[in-house]
MARSEGU-994040 format. One record per residue: x, y, z of N, C-alpha, C, O in turn; residue in three letters. Coordinates in steps of 0.001 Angstrom, whole numbers, plus 500000, padded with zeros to 6 digits. Example, Ala and Ser with C-alpha at 12.3 -4.5 7.8 and 13.67 -1.06 7.14 Angstrom:
BEGIN
513190494310507800512300495500507800513200496700507800514236496681508465ala/512850497750507080513670498940507140512900500030507870513409501138508039ser/
This chain:
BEGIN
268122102836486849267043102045487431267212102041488953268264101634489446unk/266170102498489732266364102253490944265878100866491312264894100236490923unk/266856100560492182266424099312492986265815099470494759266057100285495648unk/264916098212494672264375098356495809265281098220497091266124097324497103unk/265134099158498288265691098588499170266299097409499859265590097529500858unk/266927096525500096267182095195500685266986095108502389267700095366503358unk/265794094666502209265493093965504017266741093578504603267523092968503873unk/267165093886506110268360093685506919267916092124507185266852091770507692unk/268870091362506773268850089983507325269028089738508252269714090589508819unk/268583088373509244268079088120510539269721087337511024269879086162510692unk/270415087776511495271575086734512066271590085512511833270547085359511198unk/271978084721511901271742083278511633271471082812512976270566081991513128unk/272572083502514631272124083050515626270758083428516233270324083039517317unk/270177084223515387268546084517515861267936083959515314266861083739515872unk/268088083421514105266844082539513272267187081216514287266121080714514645unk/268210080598514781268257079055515230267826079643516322266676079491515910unk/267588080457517871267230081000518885265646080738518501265040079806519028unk/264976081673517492264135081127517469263353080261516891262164080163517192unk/263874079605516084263189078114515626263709077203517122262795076413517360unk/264391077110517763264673076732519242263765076627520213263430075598520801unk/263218078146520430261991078589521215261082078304520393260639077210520743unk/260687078573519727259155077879518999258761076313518651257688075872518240unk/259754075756518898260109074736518964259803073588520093259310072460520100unk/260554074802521358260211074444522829259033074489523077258487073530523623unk/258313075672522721257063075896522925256237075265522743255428074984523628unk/256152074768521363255241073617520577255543072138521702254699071566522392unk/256596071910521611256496070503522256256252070359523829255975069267524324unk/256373071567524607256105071940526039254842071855525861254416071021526661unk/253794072391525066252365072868525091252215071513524665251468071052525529unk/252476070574523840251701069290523239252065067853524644251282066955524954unk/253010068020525036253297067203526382252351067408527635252032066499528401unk/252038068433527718251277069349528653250064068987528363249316068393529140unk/249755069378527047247815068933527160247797067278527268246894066713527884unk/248840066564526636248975064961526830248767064422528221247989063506528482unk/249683065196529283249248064731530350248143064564531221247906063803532160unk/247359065742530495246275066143531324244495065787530831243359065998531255unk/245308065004529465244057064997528613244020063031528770243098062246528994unk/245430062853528534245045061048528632245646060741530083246667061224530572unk/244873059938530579244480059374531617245797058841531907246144058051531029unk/246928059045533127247639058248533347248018057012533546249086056541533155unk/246848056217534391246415054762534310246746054358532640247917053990532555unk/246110054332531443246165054387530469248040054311529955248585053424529297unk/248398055038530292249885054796530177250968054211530874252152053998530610unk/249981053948532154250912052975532679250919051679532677251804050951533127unk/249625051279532014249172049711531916250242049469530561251025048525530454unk/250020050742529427250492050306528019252155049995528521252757048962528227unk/252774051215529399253970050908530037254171049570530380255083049144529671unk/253754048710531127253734047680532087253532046506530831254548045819530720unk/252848046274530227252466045777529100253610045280527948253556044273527243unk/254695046355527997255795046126526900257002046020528085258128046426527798unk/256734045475529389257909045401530285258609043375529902257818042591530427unk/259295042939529480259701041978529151259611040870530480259166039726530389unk/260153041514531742260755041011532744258746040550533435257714041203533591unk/259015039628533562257777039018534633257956039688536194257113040262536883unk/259192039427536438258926040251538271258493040996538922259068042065538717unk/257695041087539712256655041611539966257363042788540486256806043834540155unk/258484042948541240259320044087541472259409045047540219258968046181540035unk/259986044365539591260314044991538092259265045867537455259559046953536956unk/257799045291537481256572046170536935255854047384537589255433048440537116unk/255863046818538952255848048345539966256674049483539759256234050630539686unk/258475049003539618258470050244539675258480050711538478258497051942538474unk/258477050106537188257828050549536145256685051467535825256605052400535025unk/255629050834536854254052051690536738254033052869537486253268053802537244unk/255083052847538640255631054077539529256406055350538906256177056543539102unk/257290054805538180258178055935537529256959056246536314256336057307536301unk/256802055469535605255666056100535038254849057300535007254720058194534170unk/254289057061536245253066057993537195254288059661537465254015060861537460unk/255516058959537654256214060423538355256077061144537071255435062194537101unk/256742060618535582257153061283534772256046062025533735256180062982532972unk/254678060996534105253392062095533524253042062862534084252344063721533544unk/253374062935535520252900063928536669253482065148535674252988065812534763unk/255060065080536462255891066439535358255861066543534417256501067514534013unk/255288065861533555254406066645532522253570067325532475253676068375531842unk/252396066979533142251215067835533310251363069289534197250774070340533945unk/252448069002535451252546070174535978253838071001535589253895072143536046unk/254882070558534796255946071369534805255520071985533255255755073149532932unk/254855070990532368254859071236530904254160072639530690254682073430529905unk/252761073043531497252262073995531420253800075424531697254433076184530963unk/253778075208532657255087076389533216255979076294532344256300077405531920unk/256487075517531917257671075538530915257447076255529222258279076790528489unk/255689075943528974254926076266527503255306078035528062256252078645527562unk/254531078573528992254582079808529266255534080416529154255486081505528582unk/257035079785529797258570080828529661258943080377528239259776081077527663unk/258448079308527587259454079158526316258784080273524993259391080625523982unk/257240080689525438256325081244524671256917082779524798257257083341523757unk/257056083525526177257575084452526780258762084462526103258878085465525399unk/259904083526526053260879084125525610261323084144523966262242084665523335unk/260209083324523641259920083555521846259966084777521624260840085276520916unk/258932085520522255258589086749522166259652087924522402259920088936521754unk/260016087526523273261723088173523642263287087637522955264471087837523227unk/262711087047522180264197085954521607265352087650521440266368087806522118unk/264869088627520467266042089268520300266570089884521496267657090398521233unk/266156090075522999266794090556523852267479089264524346268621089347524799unk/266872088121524287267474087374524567269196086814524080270151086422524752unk/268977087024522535269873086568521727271232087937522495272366087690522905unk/270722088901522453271888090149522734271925089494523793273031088958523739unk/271339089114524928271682089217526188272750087742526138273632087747526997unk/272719086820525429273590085714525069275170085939524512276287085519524814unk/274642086766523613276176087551523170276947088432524226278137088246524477unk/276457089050524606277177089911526077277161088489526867276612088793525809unk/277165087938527191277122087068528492278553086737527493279532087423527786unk/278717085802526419279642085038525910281242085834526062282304085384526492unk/280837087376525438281975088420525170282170088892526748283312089315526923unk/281491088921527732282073089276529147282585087724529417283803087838529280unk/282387086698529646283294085723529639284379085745529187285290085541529990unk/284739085992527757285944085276527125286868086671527508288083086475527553unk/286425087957527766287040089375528426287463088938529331288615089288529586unk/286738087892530358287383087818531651287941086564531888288344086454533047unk/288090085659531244289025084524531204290314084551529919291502084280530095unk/289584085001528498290762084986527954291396086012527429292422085506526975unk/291430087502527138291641088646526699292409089351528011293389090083527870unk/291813089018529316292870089441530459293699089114530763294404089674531603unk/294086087459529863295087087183530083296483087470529653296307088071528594unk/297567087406529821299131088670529070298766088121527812298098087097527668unk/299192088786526971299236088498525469300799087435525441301987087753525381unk/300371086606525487301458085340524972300599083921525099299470083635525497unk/301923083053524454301303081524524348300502081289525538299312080976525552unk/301463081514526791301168080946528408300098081523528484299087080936528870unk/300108083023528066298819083773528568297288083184528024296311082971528742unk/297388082986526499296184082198525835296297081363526328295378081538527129unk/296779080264526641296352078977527072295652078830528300294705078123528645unk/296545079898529023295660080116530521294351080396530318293564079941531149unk/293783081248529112292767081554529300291943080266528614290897079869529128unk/292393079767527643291803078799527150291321077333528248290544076384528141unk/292145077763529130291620076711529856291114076929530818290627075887531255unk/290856078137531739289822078494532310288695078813531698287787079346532336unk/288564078501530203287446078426529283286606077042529722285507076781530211unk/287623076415529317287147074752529460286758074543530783285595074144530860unk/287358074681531901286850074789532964285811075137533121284934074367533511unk/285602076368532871284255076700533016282879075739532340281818075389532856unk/283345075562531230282396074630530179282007073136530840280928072555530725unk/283115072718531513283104071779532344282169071953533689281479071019534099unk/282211073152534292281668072711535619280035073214535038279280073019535991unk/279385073673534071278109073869533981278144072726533451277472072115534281unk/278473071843532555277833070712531813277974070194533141276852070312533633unk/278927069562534191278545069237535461277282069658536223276614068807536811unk/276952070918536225276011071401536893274316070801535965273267070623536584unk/274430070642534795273427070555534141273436068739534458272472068239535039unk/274224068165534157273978066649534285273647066475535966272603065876536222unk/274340066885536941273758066743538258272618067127538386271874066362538998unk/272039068426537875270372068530538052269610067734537362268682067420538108unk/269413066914535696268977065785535527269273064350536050268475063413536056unk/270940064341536617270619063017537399270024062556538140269584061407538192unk/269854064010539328268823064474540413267560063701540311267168062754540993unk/266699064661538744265707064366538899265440063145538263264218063001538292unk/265939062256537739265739060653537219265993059738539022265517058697539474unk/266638060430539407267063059385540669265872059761541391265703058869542222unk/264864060715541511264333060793542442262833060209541446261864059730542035unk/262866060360539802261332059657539396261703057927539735260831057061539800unk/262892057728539889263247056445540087263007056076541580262633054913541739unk/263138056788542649262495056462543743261085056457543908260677055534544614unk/260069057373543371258561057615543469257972056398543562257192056289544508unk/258108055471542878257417053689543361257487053449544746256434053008545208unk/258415053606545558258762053628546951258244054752548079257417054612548981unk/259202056163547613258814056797548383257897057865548063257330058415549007unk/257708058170547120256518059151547054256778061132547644257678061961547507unk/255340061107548332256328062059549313256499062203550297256332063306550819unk/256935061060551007256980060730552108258858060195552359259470059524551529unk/259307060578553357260525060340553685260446058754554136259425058106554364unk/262318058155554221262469056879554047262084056896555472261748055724555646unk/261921057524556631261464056758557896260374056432558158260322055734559170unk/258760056773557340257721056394556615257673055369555683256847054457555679unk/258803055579554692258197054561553805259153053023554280258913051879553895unk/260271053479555226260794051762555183261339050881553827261195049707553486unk/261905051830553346262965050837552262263610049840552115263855049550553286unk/264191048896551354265053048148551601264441047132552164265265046231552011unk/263334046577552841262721045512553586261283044886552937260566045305552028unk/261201043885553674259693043609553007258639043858553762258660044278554918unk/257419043519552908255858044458553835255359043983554973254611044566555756unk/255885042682555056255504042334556307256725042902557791256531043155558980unk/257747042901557045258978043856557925257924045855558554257462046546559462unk/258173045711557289256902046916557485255701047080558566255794047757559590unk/254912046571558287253796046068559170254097045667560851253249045876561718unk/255291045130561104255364044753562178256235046081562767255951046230563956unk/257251047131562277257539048122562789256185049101563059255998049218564270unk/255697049461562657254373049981562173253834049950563728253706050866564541unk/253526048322563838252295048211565005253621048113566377253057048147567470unk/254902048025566488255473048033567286255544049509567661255290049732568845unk/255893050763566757255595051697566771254738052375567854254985053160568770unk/253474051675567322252307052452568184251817051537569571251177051897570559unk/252352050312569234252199049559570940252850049400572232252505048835573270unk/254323050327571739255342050190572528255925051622572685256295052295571723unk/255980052073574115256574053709574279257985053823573426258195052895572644unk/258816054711573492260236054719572929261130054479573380262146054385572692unk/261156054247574909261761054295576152262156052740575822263337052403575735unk/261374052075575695260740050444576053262411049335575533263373049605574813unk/262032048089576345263064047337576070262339046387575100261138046186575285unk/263017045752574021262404044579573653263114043418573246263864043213572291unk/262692042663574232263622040935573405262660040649572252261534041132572131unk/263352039671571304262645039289569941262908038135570051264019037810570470unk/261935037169569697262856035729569170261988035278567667260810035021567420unk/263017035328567000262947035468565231263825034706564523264984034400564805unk/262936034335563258264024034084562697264320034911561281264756034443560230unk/263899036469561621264429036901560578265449038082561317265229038694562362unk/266619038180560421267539039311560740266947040731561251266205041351560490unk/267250041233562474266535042574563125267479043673563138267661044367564138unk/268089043841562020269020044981561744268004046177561882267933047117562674unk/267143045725560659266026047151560815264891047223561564264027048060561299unk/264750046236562720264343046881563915264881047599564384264576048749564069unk/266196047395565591266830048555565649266870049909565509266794050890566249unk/267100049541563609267228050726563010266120051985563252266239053061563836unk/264875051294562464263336051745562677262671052333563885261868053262563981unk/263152051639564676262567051815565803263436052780567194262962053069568293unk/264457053017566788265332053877567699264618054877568315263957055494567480unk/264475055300569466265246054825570628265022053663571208265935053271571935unk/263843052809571088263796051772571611265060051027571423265931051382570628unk/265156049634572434266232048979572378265792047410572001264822046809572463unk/266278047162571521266073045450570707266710044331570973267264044037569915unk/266949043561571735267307042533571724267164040778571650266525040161572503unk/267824040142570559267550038872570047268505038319569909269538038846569495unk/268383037129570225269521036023570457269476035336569208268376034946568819unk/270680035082568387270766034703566996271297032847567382272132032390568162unk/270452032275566520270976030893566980272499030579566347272808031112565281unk/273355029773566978274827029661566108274661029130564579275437029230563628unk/273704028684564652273379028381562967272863028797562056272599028170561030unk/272575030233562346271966030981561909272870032177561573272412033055560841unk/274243032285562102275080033664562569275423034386561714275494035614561773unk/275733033529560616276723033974559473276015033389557849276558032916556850unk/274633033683558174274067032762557315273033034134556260272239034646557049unk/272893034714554959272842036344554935271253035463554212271212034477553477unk/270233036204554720268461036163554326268467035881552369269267036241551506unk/267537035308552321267155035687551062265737035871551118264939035618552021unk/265520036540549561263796036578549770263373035631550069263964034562550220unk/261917035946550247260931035375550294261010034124550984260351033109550757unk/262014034336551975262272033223552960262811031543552086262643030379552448unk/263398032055551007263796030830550808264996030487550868265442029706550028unk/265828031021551930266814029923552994266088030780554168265751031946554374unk/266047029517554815265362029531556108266235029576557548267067028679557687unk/266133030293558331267478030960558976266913029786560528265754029776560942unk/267901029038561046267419028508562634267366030199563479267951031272563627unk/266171029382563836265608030118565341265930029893566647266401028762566768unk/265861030627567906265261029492569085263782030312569118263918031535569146unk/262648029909569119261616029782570290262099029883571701263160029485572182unk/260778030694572436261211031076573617261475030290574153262598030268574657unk/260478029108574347261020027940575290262204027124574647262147025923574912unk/263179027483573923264264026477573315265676027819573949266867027582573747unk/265260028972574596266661030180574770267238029424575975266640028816576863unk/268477029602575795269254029207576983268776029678578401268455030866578386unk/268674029214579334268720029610580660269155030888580790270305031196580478unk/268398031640581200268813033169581864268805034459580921269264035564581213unk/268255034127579864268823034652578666267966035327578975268459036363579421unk/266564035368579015265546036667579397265478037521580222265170038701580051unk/265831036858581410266207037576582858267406038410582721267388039567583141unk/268403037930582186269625039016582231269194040227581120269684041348581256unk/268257039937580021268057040996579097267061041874579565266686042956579112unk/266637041125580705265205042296581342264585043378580268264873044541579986unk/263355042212579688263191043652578357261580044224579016261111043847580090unk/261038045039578223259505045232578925258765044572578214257608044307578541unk/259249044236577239258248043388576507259003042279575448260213042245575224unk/258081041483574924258475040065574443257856039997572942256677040164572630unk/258862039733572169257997039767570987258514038348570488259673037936570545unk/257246037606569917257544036302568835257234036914567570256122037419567420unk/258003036928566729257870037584564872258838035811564030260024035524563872unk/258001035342563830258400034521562595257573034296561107256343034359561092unk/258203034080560107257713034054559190258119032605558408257101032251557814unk/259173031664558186259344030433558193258385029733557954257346030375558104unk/258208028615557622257392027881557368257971026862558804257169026524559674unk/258969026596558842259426025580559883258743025926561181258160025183561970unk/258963027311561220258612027727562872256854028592563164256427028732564310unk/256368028885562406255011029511562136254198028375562532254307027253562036unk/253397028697563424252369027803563964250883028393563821250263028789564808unk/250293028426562362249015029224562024248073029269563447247598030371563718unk/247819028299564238246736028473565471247570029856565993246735030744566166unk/248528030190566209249404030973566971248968032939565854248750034078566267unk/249022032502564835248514034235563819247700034662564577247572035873564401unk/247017034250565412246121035066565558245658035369567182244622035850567642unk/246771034919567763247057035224569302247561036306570194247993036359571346unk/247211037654568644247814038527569450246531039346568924246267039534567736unk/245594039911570304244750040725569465244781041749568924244272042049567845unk/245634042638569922245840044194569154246332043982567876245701044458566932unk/247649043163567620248146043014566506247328043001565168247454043622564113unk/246193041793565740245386041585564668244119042858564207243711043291563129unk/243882043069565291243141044643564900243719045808564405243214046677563695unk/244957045711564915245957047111563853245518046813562037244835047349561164unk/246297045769562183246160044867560530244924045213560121244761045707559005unk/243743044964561102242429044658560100242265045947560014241376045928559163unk/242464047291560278242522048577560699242893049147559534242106049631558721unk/244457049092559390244916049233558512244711049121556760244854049885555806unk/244165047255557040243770046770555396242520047188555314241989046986554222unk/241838047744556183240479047751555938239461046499555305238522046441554511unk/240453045282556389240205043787555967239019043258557506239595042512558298unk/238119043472557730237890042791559025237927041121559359237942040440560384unk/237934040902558113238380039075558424239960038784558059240286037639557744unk/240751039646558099242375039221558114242952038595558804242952039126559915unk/243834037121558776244625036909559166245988036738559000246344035790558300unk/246754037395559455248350037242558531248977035690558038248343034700558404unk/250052035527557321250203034708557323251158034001557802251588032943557343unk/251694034864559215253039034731559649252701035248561386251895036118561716unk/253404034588562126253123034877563795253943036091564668255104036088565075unk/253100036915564768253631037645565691252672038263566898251697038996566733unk/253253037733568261252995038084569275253472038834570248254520038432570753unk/253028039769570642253562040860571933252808040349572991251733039767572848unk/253537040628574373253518040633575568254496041405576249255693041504575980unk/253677042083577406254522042126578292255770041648579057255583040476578729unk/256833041583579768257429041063580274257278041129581546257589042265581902unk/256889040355582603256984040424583855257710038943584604257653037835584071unk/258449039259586072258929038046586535258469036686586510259187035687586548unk/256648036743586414256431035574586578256061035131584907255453034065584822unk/256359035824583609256495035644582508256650034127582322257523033544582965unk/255482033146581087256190031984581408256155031737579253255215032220578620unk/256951031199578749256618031161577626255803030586576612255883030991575452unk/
């Protein structure tokens, strides 16, 4: 009796290669039309929606990372459907080209090594080594990119000397219009009562200077102004204190409830026209005082 030929069976590492890739493919292509088909808004409300935490910090950057991680869906998922489809199609050069990669490795870490205990082990562990610094290499490129969908609420794509991190919006706002009202050259006294680390910072080259009241020195901000830091007001600075700082200009920035004098919001006009500029608010008034002036000798406060 003749028997029929027997079909050459498929490796076992090519059948998992490609149930792998077809695999990839399918779920690259179904992520991909997801992004592009439902409305991101839509997923970020449902996001925001099952966030436990009330803080309003907390839900932004919720609705932010959100937005990053459907983005790369919609644009990486397409590109990714294409090479995983491509290399379906190629799985068996692929699969050989996997096996040579594995057998020139273990040739050149463990088979070159002398034939003895010392010699295997040496190689065995420039095995591991190796295994080690790609799983390194693979976790640093996803930590990468989580740390950076984890920044997108903030910065976007815009660098931190744009977006001003770490501070609040009204901190913001007042670098902003100092920015564009004051050359770089320029001197500036402040009298505040909020910490001007990131003036300074923000604003470099300009130069900043503010006199911290002693009761205030060692005393560290909290939000939303609730410990309230002593000030001086101009007319409360010691004698000479302006004159020896010779600045070109004078800035009042408080936000306090103690020291904010609402008739005073709105005594600075440019200020207030940047703002209304900006919000595209024409009846804005802030809710916090800040005034620029010039500095000149006969300056009175």
């Amino acid at each position: 009796m003749n028997s029929k030929p027997l079909k050459p069976s498929l490796p076992t590492s090519s059948i998992v290669v490609s149930i792998g890739l077809a695999t990839g493919a399918f779920l690259c292509t179904a992520i991909s039309l997801a992004g592009w088909i439902i409305p991101v808004e839509v997923v970020q409300n449902r996001a925001v929606e099952r966030v436990p935490d009330t803080d309003v910090y907390v839900r932004f950057e919720v609705f932010g990372r959100i937005e990053a991680i459907w983005w790369l869906f919609a644009y990486a998922g397409p590109l990714l459907s294409v090479a995983s489809i491509r290399s379906w199609m190629k799985r068996d050069r692929i699969v050989e080209g996997v096996r040579q990669s594995i057998a020139e490795v273990r040739a050149m870490l463990v088979d070159a090594a002398p034939k003895s205990w010392m010699g295997s082990l040496t190689g065995w562990i420039k095995c591991v080594l190796f295994g080690a610094a790609f799983v390194l290499a693979v976790s640093h490129l996803f930590g990468g990119a989580w740390d950076r969908i984890k920044d997108w609420p903030y910065y976007r794509l815009d660098d931190g000397n744009e977006v001003l991190p770490n501070i609040s919006e009204s901190n913001r706002e007042v670098i902003r219009y100092l920015r564009t009202a004051t050359p770089e050259d320029s001197r500036i006294f402040v009298a505040s009562d909020q910490k001007l680390f990131f003036l300074s910072y923000y604003l470099y080259p300009r130069k900043i200077y503010h006199r911290i009241h002693p009761d205030a020195e060692h005393l560290i901000p909290r939000a939303n102004q609730a410990r309230q830091l002593a000030a001086y007001r101009l007319d409360e600075l010691p004698p000479g204190v302006l004159n020896d700082a010779n600045p070109d200009y004078v800035l009042e920035y408080f936000e306090g409830k103690d020291y904010v004098i609402p008739e005073r919001n709105a005594a600075d006009v440019a200020w207030i026209l940047f703002e209304r500029r900006r919000l595209n608010d024409p009846s804005y008034i802030p809710s916090y005082t800040v005034v620029l002036r010039r500095y000149e000798e006969s300056f009175s406060p």
